[in-house]
C-alpha atoms as one frame of an Amber mdcrd trajectory, in Angstrom:
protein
  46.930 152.056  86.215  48.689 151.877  89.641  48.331 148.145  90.455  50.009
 147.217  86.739  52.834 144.983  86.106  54.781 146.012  83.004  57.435 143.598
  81.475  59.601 144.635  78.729  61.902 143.279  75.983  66.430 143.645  75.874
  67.810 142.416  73.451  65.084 139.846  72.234  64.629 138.801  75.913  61.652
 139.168  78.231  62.410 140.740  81.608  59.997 141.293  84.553  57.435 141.611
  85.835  58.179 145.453  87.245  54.890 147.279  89.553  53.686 151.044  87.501
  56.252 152.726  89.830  59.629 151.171  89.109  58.509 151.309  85.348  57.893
 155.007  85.476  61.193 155.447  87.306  62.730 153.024  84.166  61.074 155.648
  82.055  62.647 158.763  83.883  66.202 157.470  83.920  65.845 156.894  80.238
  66.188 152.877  80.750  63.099 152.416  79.247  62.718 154.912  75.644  60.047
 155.430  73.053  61.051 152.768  70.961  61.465 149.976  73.711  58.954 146.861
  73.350  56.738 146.810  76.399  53.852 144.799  77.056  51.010 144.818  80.617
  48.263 142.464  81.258  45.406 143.833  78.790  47.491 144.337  76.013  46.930
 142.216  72.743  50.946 142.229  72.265  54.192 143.951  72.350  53.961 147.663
  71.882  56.457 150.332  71.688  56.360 152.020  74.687  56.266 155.499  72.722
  52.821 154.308  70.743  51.153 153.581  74.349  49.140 156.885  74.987  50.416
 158.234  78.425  53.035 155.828  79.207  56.179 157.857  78.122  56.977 161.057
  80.735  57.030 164.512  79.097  60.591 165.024  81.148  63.660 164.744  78.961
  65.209 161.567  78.854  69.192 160.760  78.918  70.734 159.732  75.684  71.980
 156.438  76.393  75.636 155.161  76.872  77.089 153.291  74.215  78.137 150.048
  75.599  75.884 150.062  78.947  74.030 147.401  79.814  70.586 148.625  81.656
  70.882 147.513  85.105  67.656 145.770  84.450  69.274 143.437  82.400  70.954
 141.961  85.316  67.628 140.437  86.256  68.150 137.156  83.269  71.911 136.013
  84.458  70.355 134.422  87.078  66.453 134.466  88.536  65.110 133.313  91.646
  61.500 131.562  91.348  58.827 132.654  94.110  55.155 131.923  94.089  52.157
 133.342  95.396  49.946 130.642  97.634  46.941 132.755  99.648  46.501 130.536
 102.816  43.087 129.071 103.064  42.893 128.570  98.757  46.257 126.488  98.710
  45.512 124.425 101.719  41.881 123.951 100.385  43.247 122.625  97.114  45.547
 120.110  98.627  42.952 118.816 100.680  40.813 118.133  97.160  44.205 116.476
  95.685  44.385 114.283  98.373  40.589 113.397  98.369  40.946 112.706  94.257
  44.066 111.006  94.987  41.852 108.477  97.767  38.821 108.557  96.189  41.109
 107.455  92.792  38.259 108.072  89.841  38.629 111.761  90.451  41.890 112.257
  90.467  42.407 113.625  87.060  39.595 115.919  87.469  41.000 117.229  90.799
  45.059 117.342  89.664  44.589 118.416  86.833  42.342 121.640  88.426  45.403
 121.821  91.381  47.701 122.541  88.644  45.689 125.260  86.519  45.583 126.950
  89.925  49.184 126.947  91.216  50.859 127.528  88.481  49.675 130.790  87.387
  50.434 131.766  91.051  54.640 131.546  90.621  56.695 134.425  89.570  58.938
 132.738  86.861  61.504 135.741  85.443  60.940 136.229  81.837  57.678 134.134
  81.947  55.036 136.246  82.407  51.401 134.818  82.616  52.371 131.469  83.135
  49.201 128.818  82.900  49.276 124.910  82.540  47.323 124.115  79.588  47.205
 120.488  80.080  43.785 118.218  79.633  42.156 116.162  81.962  41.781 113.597
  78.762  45.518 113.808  78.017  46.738 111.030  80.613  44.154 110.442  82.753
  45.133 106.838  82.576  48.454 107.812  84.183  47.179 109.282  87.248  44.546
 107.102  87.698  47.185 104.290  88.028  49.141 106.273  90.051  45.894 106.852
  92.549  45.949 102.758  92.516  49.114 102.168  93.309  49.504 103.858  96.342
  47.009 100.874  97.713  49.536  98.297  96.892  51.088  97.555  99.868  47.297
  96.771 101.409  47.688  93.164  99.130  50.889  91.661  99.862  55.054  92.537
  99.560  55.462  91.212  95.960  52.556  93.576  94.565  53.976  96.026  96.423
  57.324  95.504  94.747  55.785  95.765  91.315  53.825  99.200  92.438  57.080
 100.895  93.441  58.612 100.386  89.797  55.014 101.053  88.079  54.761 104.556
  90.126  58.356 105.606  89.127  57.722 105.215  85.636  54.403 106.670  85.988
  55.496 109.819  87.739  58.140 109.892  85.320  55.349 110.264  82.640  53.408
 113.040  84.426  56.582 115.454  84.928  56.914 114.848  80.908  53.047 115.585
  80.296  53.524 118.741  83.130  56.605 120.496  81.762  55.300 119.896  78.006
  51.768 121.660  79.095  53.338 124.715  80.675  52.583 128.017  78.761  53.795
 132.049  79.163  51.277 134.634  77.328  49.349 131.723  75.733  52.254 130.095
  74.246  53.376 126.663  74.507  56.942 127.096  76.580  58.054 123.727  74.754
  59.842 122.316  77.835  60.735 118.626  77.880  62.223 116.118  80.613  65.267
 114.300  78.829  66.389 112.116  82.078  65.603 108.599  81.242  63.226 106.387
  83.077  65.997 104.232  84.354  67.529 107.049  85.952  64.382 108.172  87.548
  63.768 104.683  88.834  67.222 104.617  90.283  66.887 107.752  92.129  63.903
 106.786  93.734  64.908 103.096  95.198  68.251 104.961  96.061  65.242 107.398
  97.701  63.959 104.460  99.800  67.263 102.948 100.614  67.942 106.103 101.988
  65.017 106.548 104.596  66.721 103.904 106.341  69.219 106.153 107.585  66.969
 108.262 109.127  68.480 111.987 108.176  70.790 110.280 104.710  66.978 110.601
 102.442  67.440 114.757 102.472  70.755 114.608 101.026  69.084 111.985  98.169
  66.047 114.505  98.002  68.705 117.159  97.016  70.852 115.568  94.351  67.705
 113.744  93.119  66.094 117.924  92.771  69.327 118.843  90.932  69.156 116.189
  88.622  65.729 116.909  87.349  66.333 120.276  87.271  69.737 119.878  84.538
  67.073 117.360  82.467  64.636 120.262  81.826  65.428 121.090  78.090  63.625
 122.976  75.692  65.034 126.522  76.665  68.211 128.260  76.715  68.350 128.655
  80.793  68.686 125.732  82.949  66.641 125.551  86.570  68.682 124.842  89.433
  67.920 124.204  93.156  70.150 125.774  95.587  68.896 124.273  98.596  71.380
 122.234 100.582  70.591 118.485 102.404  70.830 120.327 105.527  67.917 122.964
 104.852  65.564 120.539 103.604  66.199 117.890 106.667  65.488 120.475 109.225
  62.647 122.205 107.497  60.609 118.932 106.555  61.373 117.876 110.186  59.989
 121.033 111.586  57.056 120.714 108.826  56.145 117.225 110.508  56.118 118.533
 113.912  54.199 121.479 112.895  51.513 119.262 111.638  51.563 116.907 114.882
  49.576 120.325 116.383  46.981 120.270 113.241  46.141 123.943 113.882  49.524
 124.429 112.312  49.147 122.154 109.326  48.327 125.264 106.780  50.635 127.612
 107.590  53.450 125.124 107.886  52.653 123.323 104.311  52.563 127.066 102.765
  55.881 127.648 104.735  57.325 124.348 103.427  56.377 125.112  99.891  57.218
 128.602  99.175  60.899 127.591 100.491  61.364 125.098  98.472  60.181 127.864
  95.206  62.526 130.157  96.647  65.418 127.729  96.228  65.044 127.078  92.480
  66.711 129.941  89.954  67.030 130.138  86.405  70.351 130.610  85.279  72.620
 130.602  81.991  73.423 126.887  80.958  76.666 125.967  81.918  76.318 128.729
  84.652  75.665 126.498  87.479  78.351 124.061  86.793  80.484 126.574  86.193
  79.340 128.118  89.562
């Protein structure tokens, strides 16, 4: 029972994950008590953590403070995201993206697989067991044509023109179809993307215009992250990205140069990409603003 992860309910919120040890030391202090909901990986729901033979410690346990807020409860003000991305398996599977993405007729098949993989993999506080539950049938139209498009500017500038609008609206369309297929213990999270396509159009030629400015595009990249992030809906917290123009200039520049040396290309990509997890938190809405 060591190498468990226990979450646990305050005050109709999840909080977690926690290894065996911490939760036996929640147990000890009297943080966690008989009749607090608890649930582990194995478990066909949320138990009382006094019905779960040999969880609950024989010591005596402190009677609890009126008023006091368990310092565990600290944990959903605001969350920092992290994910999990084993070497060799996470380089692997961008390699097949990319191949479904050339290739084009696979490239439901293969992002829709990519996705079922990672996203189990991130650490998401008060989501435990998070999966993607989404169907290579749903919109495989949509990332087909987005497979298509990247060709475009092989035919001529006008075509090319057209692509860039087609691929913001379609990647527009597969962040809706992503968030909306995200689950936590088997259950639909109900997230939805209310920025408009317009906006998300705008951001990316304002994207473009800003490459020409050679270092200008990371302060875009930012603002355009923190805008996506305050159109996530369908929960009572609100992702935010805290990283700055500055950090994401320098560490996609030293990303590029890593992968001049191709040796480096895997552990600079997993480098790259568990930074930019680390910079997104979940906070209160309102919270950041207010910040």
């Amino acid at each position: 029972m060591s190498n468990r992860s226990w979450f646990l309910a305050y005050q109709g919120q999840q909080q977690g994950p926690y290894p065996e040890a911490q939760f036996r030391e929640f147990i000890a202090k009297g943080t966690v008590r008989a009749d607090t909901l608890v649930w582990s990986e194995g478990m066909t729901g949320w138990q009382r953590a006094g019905e779960i033979p040999g969880l609950m410690s024989r010591m005596p346990q402190p009677p609890p403070v009126a008023g006091a807020m368990p310092a565990i409860a600290r944990d959903i003000d605001g969350s920092g995201l992290s994910v999990d991305l084993p070497l060799w398996p996470f380089f692997g599977w961008c390699l097949l993206l990319v191949i479904g993405n050339v290739l084009v007729i696979p490239s439901p098949w293969t992002a829709t697989s990519y996705y079922r993989w990672i996203f189990p993999r991130f650490d998401v506080p008060g989501r435990p067991n998070l999966a993607f539950e989404g169907k290579v049938g749903d919109i495989w139209y949509v990332i087909v044509l987005l497979a298509l498009t990247s060709y475009a500017g092989q035919i001529n500038n006008y075509v090319q023109l057209i692509a860039f609008v087609a691929q913001a609206v379609l990647s527009w369309m597969l962040l809706r179809w992503v968030l909306g297929s995200l689950s936590s213990n088997g259950r639909l999270l109900g997230l939805e993307f209310n920025g408009s396509v317009w906006g998300f159009i705008g951001w990316q030629l304002l994207m473009i215009l800003a490459m020409l400015t050679i270092i200008g595009w990371a302060w875009v990249a930012t603002a355009w992250m923190r805008w996506l992030c305050r159109n996530i809906g369908g929960s009572r917290r609100e992702l935010a990205f805290n990283g700055t123009g500055l950090e994401v200039l320098w560490r996609t520049f030293a990303m590029v140069v890593g992968c001049i040396f191709l040796i480096s290309i895997p552990w600079v990509i997993r480098w790259y990409a568990q930074w930019f997890v680390s910079q997104l938190e979940l906070l209160e809405r309102g919270a950041y603003a207010d910040a």
